[in-house]
C-alpha positions in Angstrom: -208.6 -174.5 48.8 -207.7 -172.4 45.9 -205.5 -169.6 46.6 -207.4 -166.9 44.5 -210.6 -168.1 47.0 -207.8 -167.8 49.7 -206.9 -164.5 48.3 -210.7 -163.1 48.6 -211.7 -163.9 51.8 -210.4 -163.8 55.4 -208.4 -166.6 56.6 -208.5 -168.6 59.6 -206.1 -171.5 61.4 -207.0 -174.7 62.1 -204.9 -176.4 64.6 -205.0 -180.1 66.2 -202.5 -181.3 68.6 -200.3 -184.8 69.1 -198.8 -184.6 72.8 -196.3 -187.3 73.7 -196.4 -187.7 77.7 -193.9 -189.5 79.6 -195.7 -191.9 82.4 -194.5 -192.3 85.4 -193.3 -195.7 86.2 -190.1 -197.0 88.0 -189.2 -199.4 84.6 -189.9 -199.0 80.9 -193.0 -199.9 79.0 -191.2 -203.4 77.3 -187.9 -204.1 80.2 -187.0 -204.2 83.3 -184.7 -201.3 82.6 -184.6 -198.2 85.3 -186.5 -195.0 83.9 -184.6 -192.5 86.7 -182.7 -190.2 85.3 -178.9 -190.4 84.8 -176.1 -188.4 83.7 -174.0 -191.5 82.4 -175.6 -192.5 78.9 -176.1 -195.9 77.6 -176.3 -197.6 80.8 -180.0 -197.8 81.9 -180.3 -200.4 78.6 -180.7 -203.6 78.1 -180.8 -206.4 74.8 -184.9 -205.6 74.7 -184.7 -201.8 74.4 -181.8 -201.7 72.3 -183.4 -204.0 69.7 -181.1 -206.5 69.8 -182.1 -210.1 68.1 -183.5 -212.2 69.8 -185.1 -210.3 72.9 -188.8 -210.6 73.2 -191.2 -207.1 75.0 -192.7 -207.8 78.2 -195.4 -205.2 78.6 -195.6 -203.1 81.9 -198.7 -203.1 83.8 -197.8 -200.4 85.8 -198.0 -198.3 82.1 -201.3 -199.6 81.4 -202.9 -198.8 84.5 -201.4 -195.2 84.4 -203.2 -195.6 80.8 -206.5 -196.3 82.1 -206.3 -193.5 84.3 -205.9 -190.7 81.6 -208.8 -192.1 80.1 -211.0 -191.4 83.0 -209.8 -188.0 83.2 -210.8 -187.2 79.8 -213.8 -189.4 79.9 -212.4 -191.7 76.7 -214.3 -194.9 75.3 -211.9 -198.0 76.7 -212.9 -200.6 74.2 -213.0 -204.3 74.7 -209.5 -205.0 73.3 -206.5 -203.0 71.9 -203.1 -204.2 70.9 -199.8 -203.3 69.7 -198.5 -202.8 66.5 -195.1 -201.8 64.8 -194.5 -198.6 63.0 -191.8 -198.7 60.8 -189.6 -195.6 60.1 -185.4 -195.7 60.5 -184.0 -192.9 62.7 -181.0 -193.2 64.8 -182.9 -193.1 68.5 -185.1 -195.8 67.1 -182.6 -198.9 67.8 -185.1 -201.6 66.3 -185.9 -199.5 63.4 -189.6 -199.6 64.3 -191.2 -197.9 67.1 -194.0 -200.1 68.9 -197.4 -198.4 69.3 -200.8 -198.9 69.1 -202.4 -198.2 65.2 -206.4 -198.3 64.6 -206.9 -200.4 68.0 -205.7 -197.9 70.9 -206.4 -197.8 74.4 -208.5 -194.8 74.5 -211.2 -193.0 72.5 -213.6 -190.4 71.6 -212.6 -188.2 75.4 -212.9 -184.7 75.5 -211.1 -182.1 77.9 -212.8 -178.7 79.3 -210.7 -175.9 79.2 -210.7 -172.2 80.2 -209.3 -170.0 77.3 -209.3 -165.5 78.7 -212.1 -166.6 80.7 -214.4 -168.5 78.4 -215.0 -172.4 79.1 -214.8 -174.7 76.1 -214.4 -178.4 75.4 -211.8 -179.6 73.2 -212.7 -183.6 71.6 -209.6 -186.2 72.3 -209.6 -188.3 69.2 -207.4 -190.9 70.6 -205.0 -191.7 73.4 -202.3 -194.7 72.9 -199.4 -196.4 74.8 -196.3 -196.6 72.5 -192.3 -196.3 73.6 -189.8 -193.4 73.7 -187.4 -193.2 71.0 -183.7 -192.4 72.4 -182.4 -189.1 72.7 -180.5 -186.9 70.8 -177.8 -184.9 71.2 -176.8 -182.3 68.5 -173.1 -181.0 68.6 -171.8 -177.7 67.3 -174.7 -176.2 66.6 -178.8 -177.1 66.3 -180.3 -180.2 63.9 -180.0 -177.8 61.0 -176.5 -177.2 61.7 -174.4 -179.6 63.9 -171.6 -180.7 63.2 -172.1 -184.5 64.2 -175.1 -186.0 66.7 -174.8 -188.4 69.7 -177.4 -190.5 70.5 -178.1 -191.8 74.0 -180.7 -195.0 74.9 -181.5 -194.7 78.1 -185.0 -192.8 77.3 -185.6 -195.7 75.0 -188.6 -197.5 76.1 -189.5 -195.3 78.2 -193.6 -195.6 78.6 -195.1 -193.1 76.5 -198.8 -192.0 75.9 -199.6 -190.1 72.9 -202.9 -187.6 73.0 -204.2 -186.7 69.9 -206.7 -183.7 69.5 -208.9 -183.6 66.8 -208.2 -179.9 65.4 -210.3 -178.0 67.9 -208.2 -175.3 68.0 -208.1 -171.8 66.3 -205.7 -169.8 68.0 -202.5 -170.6 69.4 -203.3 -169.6 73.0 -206.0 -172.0 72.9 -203.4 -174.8 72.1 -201.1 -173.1 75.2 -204.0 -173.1 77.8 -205.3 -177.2 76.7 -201.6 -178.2 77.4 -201.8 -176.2 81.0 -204.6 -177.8 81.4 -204.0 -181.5 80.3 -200.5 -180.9 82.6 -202.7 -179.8 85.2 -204.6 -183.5 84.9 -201.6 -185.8 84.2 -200.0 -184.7 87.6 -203.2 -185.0 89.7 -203.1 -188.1 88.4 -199.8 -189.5 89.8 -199.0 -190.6 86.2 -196.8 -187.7 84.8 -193.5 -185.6 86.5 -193.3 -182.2 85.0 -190.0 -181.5 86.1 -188.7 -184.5 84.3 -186.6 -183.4 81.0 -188.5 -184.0 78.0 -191.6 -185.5 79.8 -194.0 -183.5 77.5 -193.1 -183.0 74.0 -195.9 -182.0 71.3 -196.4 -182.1 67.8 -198.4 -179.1 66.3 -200.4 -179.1 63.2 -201.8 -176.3 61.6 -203.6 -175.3 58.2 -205.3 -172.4 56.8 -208.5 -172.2 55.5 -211.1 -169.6 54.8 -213.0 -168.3 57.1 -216.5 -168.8 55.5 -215.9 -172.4 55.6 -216.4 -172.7 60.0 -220.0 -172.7 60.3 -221.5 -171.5 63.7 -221.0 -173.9 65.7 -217.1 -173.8 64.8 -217.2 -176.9 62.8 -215.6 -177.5 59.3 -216.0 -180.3 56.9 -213.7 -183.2 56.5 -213.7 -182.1 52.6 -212.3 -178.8 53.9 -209.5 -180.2 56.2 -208.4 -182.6 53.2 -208.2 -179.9 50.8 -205.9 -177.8 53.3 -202.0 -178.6 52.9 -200.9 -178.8 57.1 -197.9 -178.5 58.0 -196.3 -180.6 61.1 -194.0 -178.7 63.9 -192.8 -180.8 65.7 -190.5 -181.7 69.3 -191.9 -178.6 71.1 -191.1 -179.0 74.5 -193.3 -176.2 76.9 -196.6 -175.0 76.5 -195.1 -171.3 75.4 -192.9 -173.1 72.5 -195.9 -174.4 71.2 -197.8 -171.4 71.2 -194.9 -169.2 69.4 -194.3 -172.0 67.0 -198.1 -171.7 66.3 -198.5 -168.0 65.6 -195.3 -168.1 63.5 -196.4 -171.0 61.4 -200.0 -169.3 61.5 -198.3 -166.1 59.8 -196.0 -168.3 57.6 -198.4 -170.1 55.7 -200.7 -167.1 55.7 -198.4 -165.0 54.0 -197.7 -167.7 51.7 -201.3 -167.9 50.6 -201.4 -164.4 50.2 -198.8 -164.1 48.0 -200.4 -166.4 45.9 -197.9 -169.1 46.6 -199.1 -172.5 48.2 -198.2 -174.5 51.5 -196.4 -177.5 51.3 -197.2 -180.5 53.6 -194.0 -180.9 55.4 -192.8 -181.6 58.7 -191.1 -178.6 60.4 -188.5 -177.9 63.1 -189.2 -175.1 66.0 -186.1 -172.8 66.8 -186.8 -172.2 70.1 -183.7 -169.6 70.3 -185.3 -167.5 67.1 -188.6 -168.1 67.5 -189.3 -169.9 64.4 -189.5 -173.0 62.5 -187.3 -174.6 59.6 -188.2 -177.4 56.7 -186.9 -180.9 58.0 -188.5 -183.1 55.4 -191.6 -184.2 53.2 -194.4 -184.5 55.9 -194.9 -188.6 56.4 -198.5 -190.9 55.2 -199.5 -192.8 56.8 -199.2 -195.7 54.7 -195.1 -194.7 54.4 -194.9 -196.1 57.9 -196.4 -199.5 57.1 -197.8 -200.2 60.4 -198.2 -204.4 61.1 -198.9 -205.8 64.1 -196.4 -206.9 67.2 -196.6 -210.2 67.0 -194.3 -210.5 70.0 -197.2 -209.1 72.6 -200.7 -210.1 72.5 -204.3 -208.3 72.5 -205.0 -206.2 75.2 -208.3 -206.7 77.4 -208.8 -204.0 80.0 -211.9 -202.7 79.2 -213.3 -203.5 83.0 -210.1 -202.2 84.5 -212.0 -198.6 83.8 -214.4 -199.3 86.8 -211.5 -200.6 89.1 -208.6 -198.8 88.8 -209.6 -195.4 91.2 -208.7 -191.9 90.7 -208.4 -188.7 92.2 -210.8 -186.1 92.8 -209.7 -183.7 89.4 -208.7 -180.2 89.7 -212.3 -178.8 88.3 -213.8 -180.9 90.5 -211.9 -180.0 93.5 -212.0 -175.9 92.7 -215.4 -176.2 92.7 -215.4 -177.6 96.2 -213.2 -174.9 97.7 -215.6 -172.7 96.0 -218.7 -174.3 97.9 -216.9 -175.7 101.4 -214.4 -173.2 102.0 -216.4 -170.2 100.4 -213.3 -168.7 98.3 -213.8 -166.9 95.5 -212.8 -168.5 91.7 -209.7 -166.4 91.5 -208.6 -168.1 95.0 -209.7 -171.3 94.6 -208.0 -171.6 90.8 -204.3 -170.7 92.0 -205.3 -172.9 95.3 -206.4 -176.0 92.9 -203.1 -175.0 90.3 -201.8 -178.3 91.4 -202.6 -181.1 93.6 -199.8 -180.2 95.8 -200.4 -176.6 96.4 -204.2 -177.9 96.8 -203.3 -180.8 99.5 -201.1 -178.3 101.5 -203.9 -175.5 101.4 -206.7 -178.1 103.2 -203.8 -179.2 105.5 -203.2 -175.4 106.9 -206.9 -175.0 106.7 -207.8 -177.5 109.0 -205.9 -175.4 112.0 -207.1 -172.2 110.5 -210.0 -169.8 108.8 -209.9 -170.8 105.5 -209.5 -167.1 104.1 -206.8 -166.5 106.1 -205.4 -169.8 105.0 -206.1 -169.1 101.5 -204.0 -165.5 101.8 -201.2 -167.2 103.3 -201.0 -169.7 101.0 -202.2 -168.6 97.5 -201.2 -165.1 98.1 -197.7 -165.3 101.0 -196.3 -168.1 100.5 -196.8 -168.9 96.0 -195.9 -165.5 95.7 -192.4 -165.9 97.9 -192.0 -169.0 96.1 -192.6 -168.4 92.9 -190.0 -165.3 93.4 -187.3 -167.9 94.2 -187.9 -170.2 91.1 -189.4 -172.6 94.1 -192.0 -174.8 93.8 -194.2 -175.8 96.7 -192.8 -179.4 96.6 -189.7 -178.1 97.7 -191.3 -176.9 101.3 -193.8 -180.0 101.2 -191.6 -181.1 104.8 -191.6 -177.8 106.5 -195.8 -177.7 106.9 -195.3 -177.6 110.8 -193.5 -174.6 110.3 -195.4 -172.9 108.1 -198.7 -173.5 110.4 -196.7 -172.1 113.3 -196.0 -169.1 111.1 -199.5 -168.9 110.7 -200.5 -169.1 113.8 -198.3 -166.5 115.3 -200.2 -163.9 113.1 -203.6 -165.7 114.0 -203.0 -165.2 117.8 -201.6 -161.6 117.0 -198.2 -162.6 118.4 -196.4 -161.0 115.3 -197.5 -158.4 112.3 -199.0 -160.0 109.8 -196.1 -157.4 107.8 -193.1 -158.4 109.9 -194.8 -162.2 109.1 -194.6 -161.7 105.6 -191.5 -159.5 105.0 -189.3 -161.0 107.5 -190.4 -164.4 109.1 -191.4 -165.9 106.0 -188.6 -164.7 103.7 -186.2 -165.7 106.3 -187.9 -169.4 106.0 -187.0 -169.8 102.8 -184.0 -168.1 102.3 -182.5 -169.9 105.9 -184.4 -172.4 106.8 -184.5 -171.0 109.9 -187.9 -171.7 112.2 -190.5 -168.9 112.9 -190.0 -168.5 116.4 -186.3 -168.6 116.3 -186.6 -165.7 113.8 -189.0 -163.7 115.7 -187.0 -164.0 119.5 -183.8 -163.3 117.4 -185.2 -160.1 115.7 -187.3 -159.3 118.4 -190.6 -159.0 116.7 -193.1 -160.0 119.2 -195.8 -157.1 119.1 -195.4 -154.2 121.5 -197.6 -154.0 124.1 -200.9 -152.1 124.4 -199.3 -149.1 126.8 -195.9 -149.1 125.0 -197.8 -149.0 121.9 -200.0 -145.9 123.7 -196.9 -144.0 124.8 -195.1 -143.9 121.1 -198.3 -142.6 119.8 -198.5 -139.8 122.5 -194.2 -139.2 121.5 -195.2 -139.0 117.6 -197.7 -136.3 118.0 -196.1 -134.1 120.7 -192.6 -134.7 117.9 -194.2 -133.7 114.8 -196.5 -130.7 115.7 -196.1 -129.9 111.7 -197.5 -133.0 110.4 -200.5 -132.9 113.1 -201.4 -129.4 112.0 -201.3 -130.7 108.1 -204.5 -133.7 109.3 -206.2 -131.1 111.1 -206.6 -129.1 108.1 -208.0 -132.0 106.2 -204.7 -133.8 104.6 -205.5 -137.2 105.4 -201.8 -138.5 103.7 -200.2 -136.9 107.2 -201.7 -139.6 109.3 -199.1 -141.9 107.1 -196.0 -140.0 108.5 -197.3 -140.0 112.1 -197.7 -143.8 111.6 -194.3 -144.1 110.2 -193.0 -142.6 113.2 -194.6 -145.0 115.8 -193.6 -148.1 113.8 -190.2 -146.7 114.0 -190.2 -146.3 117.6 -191.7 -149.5 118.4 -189.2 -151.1 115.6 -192.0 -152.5 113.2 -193.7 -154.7 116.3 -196.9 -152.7 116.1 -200.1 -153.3 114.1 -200.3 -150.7 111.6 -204.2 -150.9 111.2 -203.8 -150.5 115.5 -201.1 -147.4 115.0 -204.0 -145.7 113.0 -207.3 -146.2 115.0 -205.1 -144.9 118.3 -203.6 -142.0 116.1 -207.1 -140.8 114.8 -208.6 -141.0 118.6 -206.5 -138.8 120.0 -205.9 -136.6 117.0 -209.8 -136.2 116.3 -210.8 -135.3 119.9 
């Protein structure tokens, strides 16, 4: 691309994706070696994952089948054989000075992934998905990569199993790149094969490039003459789906502004800032011939083509929204936050067994994610405590309790205590007034306020609020508002 053609037209951002997932499995890819988390470092290592002469891999099975169910989700090619290889490139969390990977054989091909981006459903193509090992971590002191004054380095991630996602560049906005990683998330942990809340167990690379506009046809292609002719740039380490959108729009507006000015984009591989929002030149972006790829001759070919058909997976969150949609009758809006993991989702069918499933769907997608989500909690952390949420539940079913003492004070006192809902509501004393004690401090509010009853009988609606205030306070919050109302405007309107 020229930059005086740049210069004359509009520009547009082409962006593809490399997402490094940690899998989920109770030893590393290569070693026996523990993959739980630990505050001591250098200790979950051993002579294979620290490179040390001599020691031979011993591939996990436990990583490949995790492998094999990715691939299903995205609906990849599994071919008839893959294998390892070594890429070569010396960094000090690579112990062996090579990292071992898969090259032009990988486990996966050719899937695609079906994302909603503001509303509008699109498929995004996989290029590739491989199995390769975690480098080490490390650990920059006195300041950030750019400015430290000396790094640590700590081995226990080393080896961890790893599967790397490649997009092909699909992407043309960085909110589409935020919602694909929400959605590929989304998979990975219906899957069993991926812990979000494991440090570092998503990290992504983003590349991006400008071209002109003109050059997407209508179908939002582009040419592979076009890509080759556009410098990218690579940011990479970004560690949340938000990082990876800023670092997007600033790189976006970076290398735009660049072009504009008439000056060109160097291929290079970038750093993102996370503090300042921003990324910084590291070094010379990588060919892939500089990392002289060979095979592992230390682990042989790979045949698990027919492990495709029997290795099962879950029903997948599109698949399972669209089935709350049709058995439970919820709307999309319901049914998405309902479906937003497979957690929420199993705990939803489990209350909705006992109850009607709209009134299971407000509890739980409305009461209960909203209370959590308040308290930075996620719905794993109350996984143990369904019996008590049912019974919470049910007290509003059977009209034992308000449904707004059950939300504002049962509930919140759930979480907050851990106290059980019928302690709460025996020691607060919120069992519902009865019907003639309900009757009476209806007949008290309107003989007590003669102002406010004269106000609704000259047409201000707003005063039945007071007179309902002043019941609930009488009958200390135990009576149904909607109830309050309907007995209020009966005896008011005769």
């Amino acid at each position: 691309m020229s930059t005086q053609a740049a210069q004359e037209g509009d520009l547009a951002a082409v962006i593809g994706l490399e997402v490094h997932v940690q899998l989920e499995t109770a030893t590393k890819i290569f070693c026996g070696c523990s993959t739980e988390p630990t505050e001591e470092p250098n200790t979950n290592v051993c002579p294979v994952c620290l490179g040390l002469p001599g020691a031979l891999p011993v591939l996990n099975e436990g990583a490949v089948e995790a492998a094999v169910k990715v691939g299903k989700a995205i609906d990849a090619d599994i071919p008839e054989e893959t294998r390892f290889h070594r890429k070569n490139y010396y960094y000090p969390d690579l112990p062996k000075n090579f990292q071992i990977t898969q090259y032009d054989e990988p486990i996966c091909r050719d899937g695609e992934l079906e994302v909603s981006v503001e509303g509008e459903r699109r498929t995004v193509r996989i290029r590739r998905a491989h199995l390769e090992e975690d480098p080490g971590s490390l650990q920059h002191v006195g300041g950030g990569i750019d400015s430290a004054t000396h790094t640590r380095v700590n081995y226990n991630r080393a080896g961890t199993p790893l599967m790397e996602i490649v997009t092909k560049p699909d992407f043309r906005r960085p909110a589409e790149a935020r919602a694909f990683l929400a959605k590929l998330e989304e998979v990975l942990e219906y899957l069993g094969v991926f812990d979000s809340q494991r440090d570092g167990s998503l990290r992504v690379d983003a590349n991006l490039s400008i071209i002109p506009e003109d050059e997407i046809d209508d179908e939002g292609a582009i040419s592979e003459e076009t890509l080759a002719d556009a410098n990218r740039t690579e940011v990479k380490n970004i560690s949340s789906h938000k990082g990876a959108e800023t670092a997007l729009a600033y790189e976006e507006t970076r290398q735009k502004n660049l072009i504009r000015r008439g000056k060109g984009v160097q291929q290079e591989t970038r750093h993102f800032n996370e503090t300042h929002g921003s990324t910084v030149s590291m070094r010379s972006k990588e060919e892939e011939k500089d990392y002289r790829y060979f095979e592992e001759a230390d682990l042989p070919p790979l045949q698990v083509s027919d492990w495709k058909e029997r290795i099962p997976i879950p029903e997948l969150p599109d698949a399972r929204r669209e089935r709350f949609e049709e058995e439970y009758g919820l709307d999309d809006e319901s049914a998405s936050k309902l479906t937003s993991t497979k957690q929420v989702a199993d705990f939803y069918e489990d209350v909705a067994e006992s109850f009607d499933p709209d009134l299971a769907a407000t509890w739980v997608a409305d009461n209960l994610l909203g209370e959590l989500n308040y308290r930075d909690m996620q719905i794993t952390d109350v996984e143990g405590r369904l019996d008590e949420f049912t019974r919470l539940v049910e007290l509003v079913a059977d009209d034992e309790i308000t449904t707004k003492n059950a939300e504002e004070i049962v509930l919140r006192r759930m979480l907050d205590e851990g106290e059980q809902p019928d302690d709460i509501v025996e020691a607060e004393g919120l069992g519902k007034t009865g019907e003639d004690e309900v009757a009476q401090a209806v007949t008290e509010a309107i003989d007590e306020n003669p102002e406010a009853v004269a106000d609704y009988e000259d047409g201000d609606d707003g005063a039945i609020n007071f007179l309902v205030g002043q019941v609930m306070g009488k009958t200390g919050g135990s009576a149904d508002p909607g109830t309050v109302n309907g007995l209020l405007r009966e005896e008011l309107d005769d």
